[in-house]
C-alpha positions in Angstrom: -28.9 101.9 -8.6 -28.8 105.2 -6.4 -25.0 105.9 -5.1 -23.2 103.9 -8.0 -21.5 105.2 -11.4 -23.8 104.0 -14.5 -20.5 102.4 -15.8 -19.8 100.2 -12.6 -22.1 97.2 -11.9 -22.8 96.9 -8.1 -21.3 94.3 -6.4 -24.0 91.1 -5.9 -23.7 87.9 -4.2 -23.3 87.1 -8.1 -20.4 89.1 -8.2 -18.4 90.7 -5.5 -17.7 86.7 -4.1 -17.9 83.4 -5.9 -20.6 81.1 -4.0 -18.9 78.1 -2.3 -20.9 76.0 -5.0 -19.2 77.5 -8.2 -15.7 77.7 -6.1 -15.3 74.1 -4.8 -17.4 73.0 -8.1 -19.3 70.6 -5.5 -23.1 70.4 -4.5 -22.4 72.4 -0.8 -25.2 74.4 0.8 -25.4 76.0 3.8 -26.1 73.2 6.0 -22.7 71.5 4.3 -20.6 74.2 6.2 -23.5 74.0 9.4 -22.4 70.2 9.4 -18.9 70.0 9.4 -18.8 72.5 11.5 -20.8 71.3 14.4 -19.5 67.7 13.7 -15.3 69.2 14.0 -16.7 71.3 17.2 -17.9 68.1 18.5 -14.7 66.3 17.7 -12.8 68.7 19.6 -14.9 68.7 22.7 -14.5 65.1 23.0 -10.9 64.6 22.3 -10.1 67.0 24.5 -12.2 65.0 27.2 -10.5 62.4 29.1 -11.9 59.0 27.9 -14.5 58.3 31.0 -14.3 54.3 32.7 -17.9 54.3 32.9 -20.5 53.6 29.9 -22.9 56.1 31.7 -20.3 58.8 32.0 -19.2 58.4 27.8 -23.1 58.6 27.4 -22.9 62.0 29.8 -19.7 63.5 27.4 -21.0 62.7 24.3 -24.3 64.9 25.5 -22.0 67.7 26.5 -20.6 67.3 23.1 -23.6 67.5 21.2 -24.6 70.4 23.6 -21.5 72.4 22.5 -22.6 72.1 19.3 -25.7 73.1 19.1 -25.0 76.0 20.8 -22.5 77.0 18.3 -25.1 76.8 15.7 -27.8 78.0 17.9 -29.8 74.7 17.7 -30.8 72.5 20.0 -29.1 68.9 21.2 -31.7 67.4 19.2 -31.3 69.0 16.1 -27.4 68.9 16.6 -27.5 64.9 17.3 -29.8 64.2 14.5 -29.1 66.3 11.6 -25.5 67.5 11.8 -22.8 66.3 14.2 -21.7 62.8 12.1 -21.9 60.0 13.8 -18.7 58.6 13.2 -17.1 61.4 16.0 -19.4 59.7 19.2 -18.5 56.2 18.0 -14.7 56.9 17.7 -15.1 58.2 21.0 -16.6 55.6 22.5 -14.2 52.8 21.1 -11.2 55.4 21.9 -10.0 55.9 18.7 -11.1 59.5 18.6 -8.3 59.8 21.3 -5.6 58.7 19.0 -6.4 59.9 16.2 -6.5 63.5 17.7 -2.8 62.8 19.2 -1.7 62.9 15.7 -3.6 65.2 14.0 -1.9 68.7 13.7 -3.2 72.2 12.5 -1.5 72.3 8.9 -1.9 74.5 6.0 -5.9 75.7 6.1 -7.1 73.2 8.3 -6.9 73.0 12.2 -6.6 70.1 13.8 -10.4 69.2 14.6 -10.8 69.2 10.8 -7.8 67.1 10.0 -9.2 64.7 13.0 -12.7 64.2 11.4 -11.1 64.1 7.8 -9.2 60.9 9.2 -12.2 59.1 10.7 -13.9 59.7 7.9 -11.4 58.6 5.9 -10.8 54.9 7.8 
């Protein structure tokens, strides 16, 4: 390869970094990391939305939720709703358990507190 020593291997993919499969020895692709994020972005949207007293206006939040997601991974609601915010983060919101949770989830070692707020409902 043009610009490199003939007694140096060029970094790869292969070999400068270790692929998320190989390091967390787990089947994760790219649409692993695309979920969990858009499904923690979604968590925090929505926790940090006061509970609505209407059904229409959790329906309306839980949109906006899905909206803010999608735009982070540059999607559309639909795509967002239906292939990778998890469902259990618009039904803990809806029963108001999303709310609590989130009061007692803290940002701790590598994970902030929208991770360690799914990681509990999905947990339960």
């Amino acid at each position: 390869m043009a610009g490199w020593p003939s007694s140096t291997i060029p970094p790869s993919s292969r070999t400068a970094v270790p692929t998320p499969r190989r390091r967390l020895r787990a089947e994760v692709t790219a649409k692993t990391f695309r979920t969990w994020g858009a499904t923690t972005v979604a968590a925090a949207a929505l926790a940090l939305t006061p509970l609505p007293e209407s059904e229409r206006a959790v329906e309306a939040a839980v949109l906006s939720a899905y909206d803010v997601a999608a735009e982070v991974l540059g999607n559309t609601r639909a795509m967002a709703r239906a292939s990778y915010v998890h469902p259990v983060v618009p039904d803990a919101f809806r029963s108001g358990k999303l709310h609590d949770t989130w009061k007692h989830s803290r940002d701790r070692g590598w994970l902030e507190r929208r991770e360690r707020t799914v990681l509990t409902l999905l947990d339960e």
